[in-house]
Structures are given as structure tokens and as C-alpha cells.
N, C-alpha and C positions, 0 to 999 in steps of 0.2 A: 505791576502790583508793588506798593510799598512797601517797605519793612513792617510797617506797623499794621498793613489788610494782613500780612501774612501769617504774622504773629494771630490775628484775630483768628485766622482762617484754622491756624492750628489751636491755640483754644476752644473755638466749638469744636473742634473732632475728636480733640479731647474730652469735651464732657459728653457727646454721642458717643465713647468708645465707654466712660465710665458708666453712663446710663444703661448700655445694653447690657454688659456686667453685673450690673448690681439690678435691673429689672427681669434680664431672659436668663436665669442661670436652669441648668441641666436637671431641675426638678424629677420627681416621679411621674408626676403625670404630664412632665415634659418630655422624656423620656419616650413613654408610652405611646403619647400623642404622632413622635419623629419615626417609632417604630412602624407603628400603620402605613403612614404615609410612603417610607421607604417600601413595605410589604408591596402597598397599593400601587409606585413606580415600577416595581420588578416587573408586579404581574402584567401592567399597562406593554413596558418591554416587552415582554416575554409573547405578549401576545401581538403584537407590533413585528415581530421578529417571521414568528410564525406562519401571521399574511405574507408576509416578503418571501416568504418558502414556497408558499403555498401557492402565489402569483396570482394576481386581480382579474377580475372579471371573471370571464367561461372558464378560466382556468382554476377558478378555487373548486377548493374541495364540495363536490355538490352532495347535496340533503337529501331529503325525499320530501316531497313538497309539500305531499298529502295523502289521508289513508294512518291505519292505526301506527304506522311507522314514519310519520314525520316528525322533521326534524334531525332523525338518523343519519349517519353517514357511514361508508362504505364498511368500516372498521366496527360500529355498532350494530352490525348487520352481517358482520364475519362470525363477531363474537355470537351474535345470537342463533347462527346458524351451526354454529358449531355444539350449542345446547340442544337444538332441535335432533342434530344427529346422534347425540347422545341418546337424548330420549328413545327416539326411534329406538337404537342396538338395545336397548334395555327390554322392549317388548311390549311399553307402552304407547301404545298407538294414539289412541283415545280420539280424540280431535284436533290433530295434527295434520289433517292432509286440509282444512283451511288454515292456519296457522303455515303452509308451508305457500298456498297459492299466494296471499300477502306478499312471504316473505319472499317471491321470484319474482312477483313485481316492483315490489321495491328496491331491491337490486337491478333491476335493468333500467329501474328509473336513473340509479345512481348513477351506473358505470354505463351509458348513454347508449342501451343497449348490447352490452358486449360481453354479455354475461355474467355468471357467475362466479366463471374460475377466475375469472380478474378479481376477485375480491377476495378468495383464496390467497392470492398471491400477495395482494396489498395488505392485509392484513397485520404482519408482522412489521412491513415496510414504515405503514401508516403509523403504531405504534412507538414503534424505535425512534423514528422522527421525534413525534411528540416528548418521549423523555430526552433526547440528546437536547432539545429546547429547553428543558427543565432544569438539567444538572448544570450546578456554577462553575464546580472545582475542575471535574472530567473534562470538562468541555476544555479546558486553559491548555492541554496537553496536548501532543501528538495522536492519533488516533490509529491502529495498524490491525488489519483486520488478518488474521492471522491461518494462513490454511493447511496448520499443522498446530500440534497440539504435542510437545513444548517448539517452539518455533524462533531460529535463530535471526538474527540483523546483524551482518558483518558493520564494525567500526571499525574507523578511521582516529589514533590516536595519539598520533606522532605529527610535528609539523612538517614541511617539509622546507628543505635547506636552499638559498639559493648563493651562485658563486658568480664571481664578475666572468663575463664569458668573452672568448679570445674566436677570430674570425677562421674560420675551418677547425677549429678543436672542440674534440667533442666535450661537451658539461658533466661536469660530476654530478655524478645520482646520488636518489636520497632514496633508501628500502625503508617504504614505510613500514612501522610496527602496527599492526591490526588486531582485532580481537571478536568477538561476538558477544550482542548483548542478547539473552534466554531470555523468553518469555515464556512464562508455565498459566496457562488457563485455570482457572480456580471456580467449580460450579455454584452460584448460589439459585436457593429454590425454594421459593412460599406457595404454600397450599393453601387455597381457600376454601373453604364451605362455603357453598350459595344455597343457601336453602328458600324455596320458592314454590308457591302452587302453578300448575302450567295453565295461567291463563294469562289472554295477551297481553293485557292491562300490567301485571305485575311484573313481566319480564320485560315492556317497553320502561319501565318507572324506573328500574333497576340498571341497566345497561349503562347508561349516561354516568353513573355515581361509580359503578363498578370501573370504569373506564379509568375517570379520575381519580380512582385508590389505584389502580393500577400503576399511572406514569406517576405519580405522585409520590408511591412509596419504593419503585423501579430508581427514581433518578435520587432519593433521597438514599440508599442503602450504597448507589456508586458514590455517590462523593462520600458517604460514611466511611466506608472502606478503603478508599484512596486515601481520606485524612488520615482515619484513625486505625488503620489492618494494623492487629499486631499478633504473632504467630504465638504468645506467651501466656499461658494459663494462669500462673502462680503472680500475680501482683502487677501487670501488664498497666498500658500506660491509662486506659480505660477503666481500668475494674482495681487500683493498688488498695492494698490491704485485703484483698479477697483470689478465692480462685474458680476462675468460672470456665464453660465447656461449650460442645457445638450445639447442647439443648439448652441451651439457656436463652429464652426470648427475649431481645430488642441485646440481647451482648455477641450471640454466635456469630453474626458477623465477621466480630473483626477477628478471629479465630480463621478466618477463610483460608488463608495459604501463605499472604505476602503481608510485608510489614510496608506501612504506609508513608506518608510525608512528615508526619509527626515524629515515628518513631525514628527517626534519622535524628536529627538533635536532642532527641530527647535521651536516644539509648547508645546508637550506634558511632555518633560523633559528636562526647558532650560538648567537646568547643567552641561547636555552632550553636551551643544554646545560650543565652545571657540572662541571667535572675535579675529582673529591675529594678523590683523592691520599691517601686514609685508610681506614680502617674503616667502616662500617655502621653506624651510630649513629642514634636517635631524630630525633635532627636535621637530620641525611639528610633522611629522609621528611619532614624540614617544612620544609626547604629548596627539597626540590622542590614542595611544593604553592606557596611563594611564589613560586616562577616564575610559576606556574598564575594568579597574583592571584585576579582574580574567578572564573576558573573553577577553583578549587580549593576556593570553599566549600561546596559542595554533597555530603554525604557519596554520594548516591544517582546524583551524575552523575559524579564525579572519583575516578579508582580509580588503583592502583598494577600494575605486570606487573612479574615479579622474572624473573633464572636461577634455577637450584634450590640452586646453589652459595651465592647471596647470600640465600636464604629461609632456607637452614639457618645461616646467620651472623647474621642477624637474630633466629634466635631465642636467639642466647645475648647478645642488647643487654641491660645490667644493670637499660635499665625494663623489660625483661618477662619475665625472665629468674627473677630468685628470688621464692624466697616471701616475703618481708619485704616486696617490692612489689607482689604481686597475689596472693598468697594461694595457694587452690585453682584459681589462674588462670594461674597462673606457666606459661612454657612448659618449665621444665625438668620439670614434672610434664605439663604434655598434650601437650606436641609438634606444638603447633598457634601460629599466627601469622595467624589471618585479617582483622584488622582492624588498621589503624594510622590512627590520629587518626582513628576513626571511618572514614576511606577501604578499602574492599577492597583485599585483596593476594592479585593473581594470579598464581600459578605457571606458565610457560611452558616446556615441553623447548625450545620451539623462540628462546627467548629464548638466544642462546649467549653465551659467553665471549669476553670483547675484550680487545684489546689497550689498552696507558697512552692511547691516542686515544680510546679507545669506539669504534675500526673493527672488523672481524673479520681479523686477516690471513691472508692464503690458504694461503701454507708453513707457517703455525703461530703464534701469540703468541711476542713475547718474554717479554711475562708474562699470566699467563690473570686479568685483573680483571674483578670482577662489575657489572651494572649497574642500576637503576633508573628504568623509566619513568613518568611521572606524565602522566595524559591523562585527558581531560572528554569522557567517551564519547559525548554529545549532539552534539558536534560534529563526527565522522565518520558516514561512511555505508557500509553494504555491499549493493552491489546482485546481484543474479542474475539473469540473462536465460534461461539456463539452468541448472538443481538439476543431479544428477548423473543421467547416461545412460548406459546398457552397450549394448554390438552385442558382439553373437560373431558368426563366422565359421572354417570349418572348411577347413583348408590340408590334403588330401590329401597330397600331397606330402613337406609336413613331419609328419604324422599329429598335428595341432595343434588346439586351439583356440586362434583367437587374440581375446582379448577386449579390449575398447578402450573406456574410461575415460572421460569428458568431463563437461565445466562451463565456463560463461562466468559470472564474477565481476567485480564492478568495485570498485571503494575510492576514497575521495575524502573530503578533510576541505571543509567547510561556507563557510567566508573565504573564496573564491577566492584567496586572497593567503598562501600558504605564509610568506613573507621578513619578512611582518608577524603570523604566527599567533601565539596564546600560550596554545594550550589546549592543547600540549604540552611536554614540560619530558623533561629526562635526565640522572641524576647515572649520572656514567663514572670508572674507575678508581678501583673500589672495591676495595680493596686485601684482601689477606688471606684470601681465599674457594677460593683454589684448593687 
């Protein structure tokens, strides 16, 4: 190619680089539009994921094929048995012994035969599955199922020394220094009213929906908690300029026990935190890995969490942004950002909008900036002492089910020493996203 095709070649890509600039810029209802879409990949994901769990063929999760119970599956059919038994201890009979001959054939339809107590058991199995699919943040970390309750993990803290070694002499040792990292279980627990007439029609209609408030707002409350726990009533990083308590609905939460990923640079090591006072730039994200120092080399342990405000401003950064710089990879042609310097970028609903501080404040921002956190996911832990557990129970009275939620989770970063941690970092007041 001669100097002068080359010349041309970079002139048109310059004016395709200014034309996508000045025709695709990051509008509102461009904005909007990228948001769906990304919504619509998750969920495709998510469910993508799920089959792969589940396993093809004979082996997926089977339905009930037909009869007032199809479409069910084993887990819709737990839940609904465990209503029926409510009713029954309440002393309402009524016409429940059809309602019950249904519900044992459809259970054998399911579990191919093998009863009912298999679906006893899968019950909470099935569930748990389905939110550990759901949650973005939980899922990035270690998982430790803990069978004590506060339950220690001895560490390894010290490196260990090595000396040039001489032929029959013995090698000097190295006593490593050790520690233990606590995990303390922290209950959380939503009650539901189901209020409902006992006929079959209205408890098959209901089951499917109740199902998905279930894992829905189950894996929505763990990653809430893990971002945002913070043990601080008076001005916390959630609620500043206010004080709130363990009744306060959609705040109790993060009241739970443990302080989160957030509250690490925001409170406990402001160092790691950087005010950016600007835009979203490539540099951003490599600012915060240099917080990170050593824990930010590792593409496969150091990841990014974004809001969704500052994921869709990132995609219009001019490194990734046109085609002159990445081609067929540009995000203005896929509408995707999952990778920056190699590190993952994870999108969190529940990562919210801050205030010029990086606090959340409780009447409102005075201006809504986006944030960035950079964290070395080897270096937390999330324990479970208990997965998720349903009781129903049936109020007469109120002609209620009432159904009741629960999980004991713990959280805990790996140093014991938060005020000297550095495998957490956070760029705040990232300007221009709202």
C-alpha cells in the first residue's frame, strides 16, 4: 500500500470516527434503549447458565405435563404443599382431600415416581440454586458453608523464606505467622402475607409469581448487603444526613451485622477512596487498580462493580467507543463493556447513585454521581450457616398465608485489619452519568 492509499485509508476512519461522535452520542433515550438491552443479555445469561446446571435432555428439571398442575415443577409443588399443610393444622378441611389427590400425582409425575419426600428435600436445594444464578456481586467471592456459627478459617500470613541449600545440612526454617479469619452468621428474614381463597385455580396462578418475588428479591438483598452493610445508624453510608433502624423498610438491611465492600474505602481506609471530580475515562479504571497495587494484577482475582448509570457512560470512553479503535469491537456497535484492562466489569442494580462524597444521602443527592469499585475478590469471604428457608403458616383469622423467608449469611474481608486493607479501592463522584 502506498503512502498516499494509507493516508486515504486514515482519512476515512477519521471521518467514520467523527461521524459516529457527533451522530451516536449517549442520549437519553440512548441510554435507555443500551439499558434494556444489557437487562435483556443478562437475563438471556442467566438463563443460558441455568440449563447448563440443570443439564439437557432427561436430565432437566421435569414439569408436570398435564392436569390442573401443569407446567409446575418440583419446587412449585413443595411450595404448594407446604400451604396445603398449613391449611389442613388450621382445621380447615373443606376440599382438600381432591386438592391433595392432584397434588400426589403430580409430584410423582415430577420426581419420576419416587415420591414425595424427594421434593421435601429438593425444595430448598432447587431454590438456593436458582438465586445463587441471580446474585452478580455474591457469586464473584469465595463461598464457605459454615457449620458453626461464629466459625473460624485459619490463615496463612507470612511468606515463607527460602536459603541456598548445602548437601547433608539441614535448611533453615521459616515459623510461619498464622491467624484466623471469624465469620459471624447475621439472620435476615421477610415475611410475606399470601392472602388467597383455597381454590385451585388461584393457588396454581400464584405460585410461579411468588416463586420469582422469592429468588428475585432473595439474591437482590445478598448482593445489597455485601455492597452496601453498614453496621452505622447515625449518617451511615446509605442513609447520610439521617438516622435509621432495623424497622425501617428497604434500609434494615444493611443494619444486618457486617460492614460491606463499600464501607471499606469509604469509611475504614479513606486512602482507597479517590474523589474524581470528572468523567469516566480509561484512566479511571487504572487509577483504581493502582490503588489495588499488588492486588490488582491478577486479571482472574481483581474485578470492577459499576452503577448502570456509570457502565453506560463508559461505553461511550473514546478507547472503546469507535471503530477506528477497536473495530468490529467498538461498543458503539455491540453495547457491551465487559472487560477493562483485562479486569471484569460488573453491573450491580444494587450499586446506587452518590452523592460529590460517595455517601448515599437519605432525602435525595444533591447531585446523583456514579461510582467505581475495584476489589480482589480472593480476599473476601461469604459464609452461610443457613441457605434460604420457607415455613408457611395459615392465620384463620386473617384468611392468610403467612410465609417467612430466612438466611444467616456472614461477610468478611481476609487482613483482619480493615484501616490498613488495600485490596479495596473506589473512585467517587464520577460526574456526568446522571
Amino acid at each position: 500500500m502506498t503512502t498516499q492509499e494509507l493516508e486515504a485509508v486514515k482519512k476515512e476512519i477519521s471521518e467514520v470516527s467523527a461521524f459516529v461522535k457527533e451522530r451516536v452520542q449517549p442520549l437519553r433515550e440512548e441510554r435507555d434503549r443500551l439499558e434494556k438491552s444489557i437487562t435483556e443479555l443478562t437475563a438471556t445469561e442467566r438463563e443460558i447458565r441455568r440449563r447448563a446446571l440443570l443439564g439437557n435432555g432427561s436430565e432437566q428439571r421435569r414439569r408436570v405435563e398435564s392436569g390442573p398442575y401443569a407446567g409446575s415443577d418440583a419446587l412449585d409443588l413443595a411450595i404448594a404443599r407446604s400451604l396445603y399443610a398449613s391449611a389442613r393444622t388450621s382445621g380447615k378441611g373443606g376440599g382438600l382431600d381432591e386438592w391433595e389427590r392432584h397434588l400426589k400425582a403430580a409430584m410423582d409425575s415430577v420426581t419420576a415416581g419416587s415420591g414425595d419426600e424427594l421434593v421435601a428435600r429438593a425444595q430448598a436445594n432447587l431454590l438456593w440454586q436458582d438465586v445463587n444464578l441471580e446474585t452478580l456481586v455474591a457469586s464473584l467471592f469465595s463461598r464457605i458453608n459454615m457449620p458453626s456459627n461464629p466459625f473460624d478459617i485459619p490463615l496463612q500470613l507470612s511468606d515463607v523464606n527460602w536459603y541456598p541449600g548445602s548437601e547433608n545440612v539441614s535448611a533453615k526454617s521459616t515459623a510461619l505467622a498464622t491467624t484466623n479469619q471469624t465469620l459471624t452468621a447475621r439472620e435476615l428474614v421477610a415475611e410475606v402475607p399470601w392472602s388467597l381463597s383455597l381454590d385451585e385455580d388461584a393457588v396454581i396462578a400464584m405460585l410461579p409469581e411468588v416463586r420469582r418475588t422469592l429468588v428475585r428479591n432473595a439474591s437482590e438483598v445478598i448482593d445489597d448487603v455485601i455492597l452496601n452493610g453498614d453496621t452505622t445508624t447515625v449518617n451511615g453510608i446509605n442513609s447520610d444526613g439521617a438516622t435509621i433502624s432495623t424497622t425501617d423498610a428497604g434500609k434494615a438491611q444493611w443494619l444486618l451485622g457486617f460492614d460491606g465492600l463499600l464501607h471499606l474505602p469509604l469509611v475504614d481506609n479513606t486512602s482507597q477512596a479517590n474523589n474524581l471530580n470528572g468523567a469516566i475515562t480509561a484512566g479511571a479504571y487504572n487509577q483504581a487498580l493502582r490503588l489495588l497495587g499488588k492486588y490488582g494484577v491478577r486479571n482472574h482475582e481483581a474485578v470492577f462493580i459499576t452503577d448502570v448509570n456509570t457502565f453506560l457512560a463508559s461505553l461511550a470512553m473514546d478507547e472503546v467507543e469507535t471503530v477506528d479503535k477497536l473495530g468490529p469491537a467498538a461498543s458503539v456497535l455491540t453495547g457491551q463493556l465487559g472487560v477493562v484492562y483485562g479486569h471484569p466489569l460488573i453491573v450491580s442494580e444494587q450499586m446506587r447513585l452518590a452523592d460529590t462524597d460517595g455517601k448515599v444521602t437519605d432525602a435525595g443527592n444533591g447531585t446523583d454521581t456514579g461510582r467505581v469499585l475495584a476489589v480482589n475478590r480472593s480476599q473476601w469471604r461469604v459464609g452461610f450457616r443457613r441457605e434460604i428457608s420457607i415455613e408457611t403458616e395459615r392465620n384463620i383469622q386473617k384468611r392468610q398465608n403467612l410465609m417467612v423467608v430466612s438466611m444467616r449469611i456472614a461477610f468478611d474481608e481476609r487482613t483482619g485489619s480493615r484501616s490498613a486493607a488495600t485490596h479495596t479501592a473506589l473512585q467517587y463522584n464520577i460526574t456526568g452519568v446522571a
